[in-house]
FIPA-783868 format. One record per residue (C-alpha): residue in three letters; y, x, z. Coordinates in Angstrom, 1 decimal. Layout:
% FIPA-783868
<site "ALA",<Y,X,Z>>
...
***
This chain:
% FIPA-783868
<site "UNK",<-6.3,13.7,8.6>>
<site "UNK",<-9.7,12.1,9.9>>
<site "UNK",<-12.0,10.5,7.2>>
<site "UNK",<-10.7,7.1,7.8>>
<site "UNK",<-7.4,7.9,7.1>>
<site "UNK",<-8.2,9.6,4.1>>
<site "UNK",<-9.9,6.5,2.9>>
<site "UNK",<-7.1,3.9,3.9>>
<site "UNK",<-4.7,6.6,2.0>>
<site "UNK",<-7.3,6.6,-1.3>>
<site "UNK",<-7.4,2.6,-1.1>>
<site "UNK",<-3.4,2.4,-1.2>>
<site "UNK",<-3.3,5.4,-4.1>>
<site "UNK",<-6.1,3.3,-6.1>>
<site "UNK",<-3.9,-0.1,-5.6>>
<site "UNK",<-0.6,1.8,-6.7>>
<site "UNK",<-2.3,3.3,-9.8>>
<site "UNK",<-3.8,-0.2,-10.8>>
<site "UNK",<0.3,-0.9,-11.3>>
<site "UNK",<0.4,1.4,-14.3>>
<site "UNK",<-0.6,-0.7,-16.9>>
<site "UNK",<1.6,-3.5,-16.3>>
<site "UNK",<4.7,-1.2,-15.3>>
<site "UNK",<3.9,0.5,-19.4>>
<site "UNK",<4.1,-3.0,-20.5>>
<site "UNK",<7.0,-4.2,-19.1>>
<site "UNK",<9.1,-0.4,-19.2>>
<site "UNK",<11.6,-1.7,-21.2>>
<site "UNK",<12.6,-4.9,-18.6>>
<site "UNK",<13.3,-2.2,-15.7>>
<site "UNK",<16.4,-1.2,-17.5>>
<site "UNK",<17.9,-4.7,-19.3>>
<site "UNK",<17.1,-6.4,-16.0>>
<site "UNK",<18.7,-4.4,-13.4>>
<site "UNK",<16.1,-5.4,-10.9>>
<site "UNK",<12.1,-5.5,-10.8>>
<site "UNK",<10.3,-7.1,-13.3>>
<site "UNK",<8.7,-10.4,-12.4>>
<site "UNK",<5.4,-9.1,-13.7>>
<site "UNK",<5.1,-5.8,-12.1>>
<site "UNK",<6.6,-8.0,-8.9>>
<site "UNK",<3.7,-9.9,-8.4>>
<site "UNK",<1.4,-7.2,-9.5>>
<site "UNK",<3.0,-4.9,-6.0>>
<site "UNK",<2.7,-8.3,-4.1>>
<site "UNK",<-1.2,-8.8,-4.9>>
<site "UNK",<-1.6,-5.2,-4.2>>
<site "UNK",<-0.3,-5.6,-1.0>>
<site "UNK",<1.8,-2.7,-1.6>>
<site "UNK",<5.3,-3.7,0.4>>
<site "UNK",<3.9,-3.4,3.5>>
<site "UNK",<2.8,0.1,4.0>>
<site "UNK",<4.5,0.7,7.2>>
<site "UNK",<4.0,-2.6,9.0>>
<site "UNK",<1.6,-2.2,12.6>>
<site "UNK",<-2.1,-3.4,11.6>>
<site "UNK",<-1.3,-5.9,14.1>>
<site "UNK",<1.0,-7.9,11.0>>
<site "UNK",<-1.5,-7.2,8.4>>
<site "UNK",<0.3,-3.5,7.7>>
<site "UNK",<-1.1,-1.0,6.2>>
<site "UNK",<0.3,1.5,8.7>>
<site "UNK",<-0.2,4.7,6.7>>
<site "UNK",<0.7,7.8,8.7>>
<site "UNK",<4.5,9.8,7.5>>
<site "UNK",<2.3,12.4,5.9>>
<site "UNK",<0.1,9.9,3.9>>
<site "UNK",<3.3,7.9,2.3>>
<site "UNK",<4.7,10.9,0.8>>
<site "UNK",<1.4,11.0,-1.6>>
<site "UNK",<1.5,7.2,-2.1>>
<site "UNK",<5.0,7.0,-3.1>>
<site "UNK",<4.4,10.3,-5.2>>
<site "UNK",<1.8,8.6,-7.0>>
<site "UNK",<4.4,5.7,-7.5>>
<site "UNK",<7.1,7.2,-8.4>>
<site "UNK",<5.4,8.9,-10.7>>
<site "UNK",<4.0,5.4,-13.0>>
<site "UNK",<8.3,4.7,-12.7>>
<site "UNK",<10.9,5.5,-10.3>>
<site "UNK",<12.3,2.3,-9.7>>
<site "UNK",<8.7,1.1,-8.1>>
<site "UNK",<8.7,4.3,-6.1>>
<site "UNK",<12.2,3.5,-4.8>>
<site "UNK",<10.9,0.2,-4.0>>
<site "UNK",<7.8,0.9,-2.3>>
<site "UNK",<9.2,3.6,-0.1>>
<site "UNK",<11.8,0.9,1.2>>
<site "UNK",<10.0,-1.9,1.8>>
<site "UNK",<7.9,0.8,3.8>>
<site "UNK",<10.5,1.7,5.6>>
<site "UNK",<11.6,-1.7,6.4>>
<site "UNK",<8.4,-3.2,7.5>>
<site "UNK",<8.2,-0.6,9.9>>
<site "UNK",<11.2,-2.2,12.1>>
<site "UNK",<8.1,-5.1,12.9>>
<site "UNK",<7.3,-2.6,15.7>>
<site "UNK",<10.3,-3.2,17.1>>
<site "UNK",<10.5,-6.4,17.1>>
<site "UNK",<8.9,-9.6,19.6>>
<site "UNK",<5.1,-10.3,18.5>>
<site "UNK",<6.2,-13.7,17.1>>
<site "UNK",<8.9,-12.4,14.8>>
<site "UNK",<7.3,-9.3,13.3>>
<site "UNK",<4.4,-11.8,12.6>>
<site "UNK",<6.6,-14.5,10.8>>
<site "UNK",<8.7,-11.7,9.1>>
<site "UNK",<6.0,-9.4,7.9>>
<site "UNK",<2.7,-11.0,8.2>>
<site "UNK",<2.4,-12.3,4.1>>
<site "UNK",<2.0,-9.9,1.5>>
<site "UNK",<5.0,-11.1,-0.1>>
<site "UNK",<7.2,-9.7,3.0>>
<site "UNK",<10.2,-7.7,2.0>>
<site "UNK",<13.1,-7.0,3.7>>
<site "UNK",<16.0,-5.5,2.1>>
<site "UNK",<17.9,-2.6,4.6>>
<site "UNK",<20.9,-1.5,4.5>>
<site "UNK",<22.1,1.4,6.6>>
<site "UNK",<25.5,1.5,6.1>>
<site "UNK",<27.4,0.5,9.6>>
<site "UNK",<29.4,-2.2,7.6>>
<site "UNK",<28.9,-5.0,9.5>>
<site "UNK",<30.6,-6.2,12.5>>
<site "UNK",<28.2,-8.3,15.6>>
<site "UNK",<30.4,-10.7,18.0>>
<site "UNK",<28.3,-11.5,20.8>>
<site "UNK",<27.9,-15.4,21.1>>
<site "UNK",<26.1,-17.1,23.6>>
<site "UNK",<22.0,-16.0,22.8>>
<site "UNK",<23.0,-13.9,20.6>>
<site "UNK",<25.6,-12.4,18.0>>
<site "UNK",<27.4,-13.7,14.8>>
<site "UNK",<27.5,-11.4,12.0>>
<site "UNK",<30.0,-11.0,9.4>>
<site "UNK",<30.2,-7.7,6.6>>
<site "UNK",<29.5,-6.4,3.5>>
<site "UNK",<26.9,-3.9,2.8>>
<site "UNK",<26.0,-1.9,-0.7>>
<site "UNK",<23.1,-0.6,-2.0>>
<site "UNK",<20.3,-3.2,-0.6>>
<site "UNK",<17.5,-2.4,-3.0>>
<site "UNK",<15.3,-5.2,-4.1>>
<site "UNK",<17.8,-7.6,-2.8>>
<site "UNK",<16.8,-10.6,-5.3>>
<site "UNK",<13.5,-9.7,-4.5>>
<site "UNK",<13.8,-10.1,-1.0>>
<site "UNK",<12.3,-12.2,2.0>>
<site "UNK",<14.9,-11.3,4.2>>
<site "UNK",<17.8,-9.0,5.1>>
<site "UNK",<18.2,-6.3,7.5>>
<site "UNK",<21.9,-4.9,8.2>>
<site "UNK",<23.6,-2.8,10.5>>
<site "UNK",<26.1,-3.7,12.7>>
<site "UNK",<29.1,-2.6,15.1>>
<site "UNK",<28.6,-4.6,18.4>>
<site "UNK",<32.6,-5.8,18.7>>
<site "UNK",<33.6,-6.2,22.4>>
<site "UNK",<36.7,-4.2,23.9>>
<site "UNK",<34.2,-2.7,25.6>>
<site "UNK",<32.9,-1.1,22.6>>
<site "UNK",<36.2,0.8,21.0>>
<site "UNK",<35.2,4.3,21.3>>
<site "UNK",<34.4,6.6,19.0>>
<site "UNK",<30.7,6.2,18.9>>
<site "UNK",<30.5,2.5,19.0>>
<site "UNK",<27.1,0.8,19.7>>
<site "UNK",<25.3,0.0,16.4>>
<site "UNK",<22.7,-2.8,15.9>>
<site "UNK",<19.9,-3.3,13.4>>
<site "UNK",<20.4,-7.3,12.4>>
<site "UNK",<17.8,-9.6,11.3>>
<site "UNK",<18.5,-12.3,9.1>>
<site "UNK",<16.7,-14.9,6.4>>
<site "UNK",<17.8,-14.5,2.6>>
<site "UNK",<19.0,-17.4,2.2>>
<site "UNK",<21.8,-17.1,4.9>>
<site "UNK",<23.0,-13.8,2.7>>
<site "UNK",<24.7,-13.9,-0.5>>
<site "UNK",<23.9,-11.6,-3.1>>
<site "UNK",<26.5,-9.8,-5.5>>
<site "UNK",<25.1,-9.1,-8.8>>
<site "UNK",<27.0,-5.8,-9.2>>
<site "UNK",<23.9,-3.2,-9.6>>
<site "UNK",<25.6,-1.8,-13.1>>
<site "UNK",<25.0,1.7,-13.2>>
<site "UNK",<22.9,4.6,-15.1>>
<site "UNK",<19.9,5.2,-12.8>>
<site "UNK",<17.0,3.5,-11.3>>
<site "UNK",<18.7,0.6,-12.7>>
<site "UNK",<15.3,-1.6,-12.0>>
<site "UNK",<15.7,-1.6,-8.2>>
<site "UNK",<18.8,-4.6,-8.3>>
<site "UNK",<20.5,-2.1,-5.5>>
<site "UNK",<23.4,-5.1,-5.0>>
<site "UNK",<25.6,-5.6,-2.2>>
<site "UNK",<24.8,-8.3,0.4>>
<site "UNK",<27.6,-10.6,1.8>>
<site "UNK",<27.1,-12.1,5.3>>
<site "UNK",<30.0,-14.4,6.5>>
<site "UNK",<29.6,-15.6,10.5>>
<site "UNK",<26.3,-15.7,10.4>>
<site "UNK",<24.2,-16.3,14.2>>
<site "UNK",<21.2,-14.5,15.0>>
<site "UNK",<19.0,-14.6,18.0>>
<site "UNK",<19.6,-11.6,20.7>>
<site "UNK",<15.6,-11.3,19.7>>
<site "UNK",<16.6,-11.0,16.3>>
<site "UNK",<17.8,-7.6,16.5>>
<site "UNK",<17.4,-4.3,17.9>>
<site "UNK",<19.2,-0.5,18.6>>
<site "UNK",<19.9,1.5,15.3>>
<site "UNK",<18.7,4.4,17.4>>
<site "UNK",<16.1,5.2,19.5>>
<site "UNK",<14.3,1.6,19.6>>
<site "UNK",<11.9,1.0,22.1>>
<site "UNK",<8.8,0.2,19.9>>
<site "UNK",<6.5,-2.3,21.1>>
<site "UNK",<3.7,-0.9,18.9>>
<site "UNK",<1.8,2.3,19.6>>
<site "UNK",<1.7,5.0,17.0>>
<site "UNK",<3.2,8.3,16.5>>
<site "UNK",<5.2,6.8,13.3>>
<site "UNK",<7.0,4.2,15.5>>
<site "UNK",<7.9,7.0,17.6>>
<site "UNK",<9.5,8.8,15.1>>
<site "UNK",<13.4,8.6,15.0>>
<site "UNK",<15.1,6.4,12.5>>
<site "UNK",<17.4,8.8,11.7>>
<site "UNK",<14.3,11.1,9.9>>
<site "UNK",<12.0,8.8,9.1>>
<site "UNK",<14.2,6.4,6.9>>
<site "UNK",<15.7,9.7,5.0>>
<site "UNK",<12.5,10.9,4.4>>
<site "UNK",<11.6,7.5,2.3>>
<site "UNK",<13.4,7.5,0.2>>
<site "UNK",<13.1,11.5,-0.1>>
<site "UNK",<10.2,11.4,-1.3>>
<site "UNK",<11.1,9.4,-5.3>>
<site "UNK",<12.5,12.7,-6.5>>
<site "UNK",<8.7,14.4,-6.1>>
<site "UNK",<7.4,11.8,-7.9>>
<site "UNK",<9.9,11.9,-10.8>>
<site "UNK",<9.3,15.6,-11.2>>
<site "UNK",<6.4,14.9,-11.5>>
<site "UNK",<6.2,12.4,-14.0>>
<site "UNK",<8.4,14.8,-15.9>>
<site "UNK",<5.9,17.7,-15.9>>
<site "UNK",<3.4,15.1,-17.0>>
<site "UNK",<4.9,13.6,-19.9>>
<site "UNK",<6.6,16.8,-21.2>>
<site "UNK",<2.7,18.1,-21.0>>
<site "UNK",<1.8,15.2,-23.7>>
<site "UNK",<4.7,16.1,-25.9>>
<site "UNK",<4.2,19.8,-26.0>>
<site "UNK",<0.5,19.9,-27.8>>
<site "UNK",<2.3,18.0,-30.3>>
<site "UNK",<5.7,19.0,-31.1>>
<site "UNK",<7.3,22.2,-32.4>>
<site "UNK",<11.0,23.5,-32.3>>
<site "UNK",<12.6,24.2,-35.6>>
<site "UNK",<12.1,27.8,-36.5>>
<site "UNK",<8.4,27.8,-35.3>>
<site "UNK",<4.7,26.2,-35.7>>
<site "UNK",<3.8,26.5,-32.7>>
<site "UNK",<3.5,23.4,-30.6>>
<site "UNK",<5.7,24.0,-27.8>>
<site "UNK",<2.6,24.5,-25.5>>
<site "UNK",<1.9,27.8,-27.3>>
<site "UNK",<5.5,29.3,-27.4>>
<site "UNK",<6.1,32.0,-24.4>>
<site "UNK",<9.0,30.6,-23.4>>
<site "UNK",<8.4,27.5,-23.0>>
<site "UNK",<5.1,28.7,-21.0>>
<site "UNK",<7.8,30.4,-18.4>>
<site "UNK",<10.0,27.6,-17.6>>
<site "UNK",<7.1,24.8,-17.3>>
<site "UNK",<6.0,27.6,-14.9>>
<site "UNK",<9.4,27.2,-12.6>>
<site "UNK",<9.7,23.9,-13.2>>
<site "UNK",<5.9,23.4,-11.6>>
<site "UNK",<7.0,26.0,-8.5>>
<site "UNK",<10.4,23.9,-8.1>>
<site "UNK",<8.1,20.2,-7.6>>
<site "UNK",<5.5,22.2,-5.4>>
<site "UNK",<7.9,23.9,-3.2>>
<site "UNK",<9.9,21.1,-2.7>>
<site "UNK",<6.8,19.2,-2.0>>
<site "UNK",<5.2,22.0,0.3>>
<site "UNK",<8.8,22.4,2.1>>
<site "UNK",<8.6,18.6,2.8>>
<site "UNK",<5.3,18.5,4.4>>
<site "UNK",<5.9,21.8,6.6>>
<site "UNK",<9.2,20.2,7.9>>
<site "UNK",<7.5,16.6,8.7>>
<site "UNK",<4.6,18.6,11.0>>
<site "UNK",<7.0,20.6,12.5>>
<site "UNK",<9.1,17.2,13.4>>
<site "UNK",<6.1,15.5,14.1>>
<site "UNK",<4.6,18.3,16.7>>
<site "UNK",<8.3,18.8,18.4>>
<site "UNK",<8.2,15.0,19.6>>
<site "UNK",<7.9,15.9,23.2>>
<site "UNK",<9.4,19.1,23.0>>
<site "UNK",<12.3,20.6,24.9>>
<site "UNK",<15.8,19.4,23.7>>
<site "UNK",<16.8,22.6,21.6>>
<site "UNK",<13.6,22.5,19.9>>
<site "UNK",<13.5,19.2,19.2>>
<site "UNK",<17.7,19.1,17.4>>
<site "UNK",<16.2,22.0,15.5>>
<site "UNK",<13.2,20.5,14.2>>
<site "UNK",<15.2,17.3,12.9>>
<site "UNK",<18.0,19.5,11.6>>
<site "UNK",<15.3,21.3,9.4>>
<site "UNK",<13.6,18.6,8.1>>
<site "UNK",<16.7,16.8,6.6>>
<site "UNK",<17.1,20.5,5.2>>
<site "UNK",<13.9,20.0,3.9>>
<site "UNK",<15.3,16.7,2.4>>
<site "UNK",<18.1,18.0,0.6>>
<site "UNK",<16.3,21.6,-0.3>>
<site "UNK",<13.8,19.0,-2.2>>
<site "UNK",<16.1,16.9,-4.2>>
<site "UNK",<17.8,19.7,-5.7>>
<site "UNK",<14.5,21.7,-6.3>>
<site "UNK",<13.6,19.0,-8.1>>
<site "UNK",<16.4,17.6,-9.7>>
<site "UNK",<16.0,21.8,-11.1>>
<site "UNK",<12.6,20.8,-12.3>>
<site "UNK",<13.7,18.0,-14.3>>
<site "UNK",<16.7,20.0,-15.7>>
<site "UNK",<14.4,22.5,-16.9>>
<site "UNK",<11.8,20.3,-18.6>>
<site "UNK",<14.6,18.2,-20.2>>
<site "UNK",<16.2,21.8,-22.0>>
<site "UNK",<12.5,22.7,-23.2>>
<site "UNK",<12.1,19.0,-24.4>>
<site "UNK",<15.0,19.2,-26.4>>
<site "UNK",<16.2,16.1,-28.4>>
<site "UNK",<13.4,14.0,-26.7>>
<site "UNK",<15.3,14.3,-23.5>>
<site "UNK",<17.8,12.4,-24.7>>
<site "UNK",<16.4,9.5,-26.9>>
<site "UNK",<15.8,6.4,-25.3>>
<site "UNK",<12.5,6.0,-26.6>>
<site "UNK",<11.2,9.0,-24.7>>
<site "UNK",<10.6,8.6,-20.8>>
<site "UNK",<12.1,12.2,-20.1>>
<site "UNK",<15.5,10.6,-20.8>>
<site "UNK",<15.2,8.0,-17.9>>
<site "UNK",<13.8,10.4,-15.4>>
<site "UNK",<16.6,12.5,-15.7>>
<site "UNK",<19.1,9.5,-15.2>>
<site "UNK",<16.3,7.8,-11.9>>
<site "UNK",<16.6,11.3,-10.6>>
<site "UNK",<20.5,11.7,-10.9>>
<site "UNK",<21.0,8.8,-9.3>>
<site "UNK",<18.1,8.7,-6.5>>
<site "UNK",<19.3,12.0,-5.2>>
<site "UNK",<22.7,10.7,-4.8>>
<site "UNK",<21.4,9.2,-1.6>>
<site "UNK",<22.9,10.3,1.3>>
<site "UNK",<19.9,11.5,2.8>>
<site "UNK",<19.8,13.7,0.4>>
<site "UNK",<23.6,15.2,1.2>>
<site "UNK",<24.4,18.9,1.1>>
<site "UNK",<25.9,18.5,3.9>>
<site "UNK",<22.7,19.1,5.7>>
<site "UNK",<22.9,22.6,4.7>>
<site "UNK",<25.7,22.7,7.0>>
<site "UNK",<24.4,21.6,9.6>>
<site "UNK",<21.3,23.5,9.3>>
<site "UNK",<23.5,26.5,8.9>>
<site "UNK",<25.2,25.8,12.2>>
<site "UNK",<22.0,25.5,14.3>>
<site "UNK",<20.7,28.4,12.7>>
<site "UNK",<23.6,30.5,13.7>>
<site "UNK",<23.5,29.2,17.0>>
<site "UNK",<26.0,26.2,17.2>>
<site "UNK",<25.4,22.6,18.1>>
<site "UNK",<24.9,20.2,14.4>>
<site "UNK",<28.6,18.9,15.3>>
<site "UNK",<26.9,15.6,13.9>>
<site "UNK",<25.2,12.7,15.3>>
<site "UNK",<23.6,11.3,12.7>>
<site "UNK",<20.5,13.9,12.1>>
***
């Protein structure tokens, strides 16, 4: 990383942190909310923090793969639901590059640009004359009611299109033509309003959208070259490394204080406790280490031959999965040494562990990559497209 980039990536870490104080003072409105506080909303707007992926060309920051996994560590870290959102809105102001000049610049060119995404083929695109009409449902579009704009993916429907690998679309559409389900009830990052979006026959432009996979970008960059399929896993990838270590963190502020019953000593004194804070730091920093290794090795087999290249994406959602659970281990760990604190309300160990349970539910975080892996490595094709 040149010196520039190091700065750029020191300015963004300096805005995220300045979000601490308000996220402390509104920690309670993440969870009886369900979606982002108004208050630590605007504080990410005037931070400019939702566009971290846009081209410079819309006002983006257009940080580099390597350097969001430290911004969004940082993030994640001050809570998980603003790491969840960050990393998103990241990933969705990307797709400007892919887009006509005078669109990326209406949709992404204001601070206040955020596009909820939803990956989830649920949608169905009838071509219409200049473009499609879109009708579908589509779950899990994080910051939805905080949202500019919605971005959904779609099954072109002609008879052409019946086979089994049906041409899929990347739709572009204003808020206001979606409607918003308030269904985001559940344990976990409950502060990123995660609802499903409802689109009935809606038209958009044949400029309004653009291939699921391999876009041509119309930006230069070696992150717009990146395939989809890694680089929006990795996003949201990276919230469990944060949350780890937030948990290390806090369980470091309890232990000079507290004891366990049949002992003085603060828990930072007892053996131990010593030993497992000692796996539960190698389980973050692995996962984190495994992370980075995999993203230069997908980032350096760009132009590579075709074998290298399946097996250089195959390992880095590896690296994906490998991470969650490493982590999801970390927290574990702290939470037994934390004892009754990791279960009280009051303490922030006890919402880690539910932001974690649920953030590594994400499917791009499936075990199922260890299969896949595990066929490439024993020489047979990843008997999956989606990789």
């Amino acid at each position: 990383m040149g010196t520039g980039e190091a700065t750029v990536k020191a300015a963004v870490i300096d805005r995220v942190r300045a979000l601490e104080s308000v996220a402390n003072d509104h920690r309670a409105e993440f969870d009886q909310l369900r979606r982002m506080p108004p208050a630590v909303m605007q504080a990410i707007i005037d931070n400019d923090l939702l566009r971290l992926w846009a081209p410079a060309s819309v006002g983006g920051a257009a940080l580099s793969a390597h350097e969001l996994v430290d911004v969004i560590i940082a993030a994640s870290e001050i809570e998980g639901a603003i790491g969840w959102m960050l990393t998103n809105s990241a990933a969705a102001s990307r797709l400007a590059a892919f887009l006509p000049p005078h669109f990326a610049h209406a949709w992404f060119a204001s601070p206040r640009s955020l596009t909820t995404v939803s990956t989830a083929a649920s949608g169905r695109a009838l071509p219409a004359d200049g473009g499609y009409r879109i009708s579908g449902r589509w779950p899990f579009c994080s910051s939805s009611q905080e949202a500019t704009r919605f971005c959904g993916l779609c099954e072109i429907v002609t008879p052409e299109n019946s086979t089994d690998t049906p041409e899929l679309i990347f739709v572009h559409l204003d808020i206001d033509s979606v409607k918003i389900e308030d269904n985001w009830q559940v344990s976990g990052l409950r502060g990123t309003g995660s609802c499903d979006v409802v689109v009935d026959d809606v038209f958009v432009e044949a400029n309004g959208v653009h291939p699921f996979v391999n876009p041509e970008p119309r930006e230069a960059g070696l992150l717009y070259r990146l395939p989809t399929l890694s680089i929006f896993p990795l996003t949201v990838s990276i919230v469990p490394l944060g949350l780890a270590r937030a948990a290390l963190k806090e369980f470091r502020s309890l232990a000079t204080k507290r004891s366990r019953a049949g002992s003085s000593l603060p828990l930072a004194e007892r053996e131990w406790i010593q030993f497992e804070i000692g796996r539960a730091e190698a389980h973050q920093r692995g996962a984190h280490a495994f992370i980075l290794k995999a993203l230069d090795e997908l980032t350096s087999s760009i132009d590579s031959a075709p074998e290298r290249w399946i097996e250089a994406r195959v390992n880095f959602r590896l690296a994906l999965t490998y991470s969650a659970n490493a982590c999801i281990e970390a927290v574990n760990i702290i939470a037994a040494c934390a004892g009754t604190s990791a279960i009280q309300e009051t303490h922030r160990i006890e919402r880690i562990g539910r932001d974690m349970a649920a953030a590594t539910k994400h499917v791009a975080m499936s075990a199922n990559n260890y299969l896949v892996a595990g066929r490439v490595a024993l020489g047979q094709p990843p008997g999956v497209s989606r990789f």
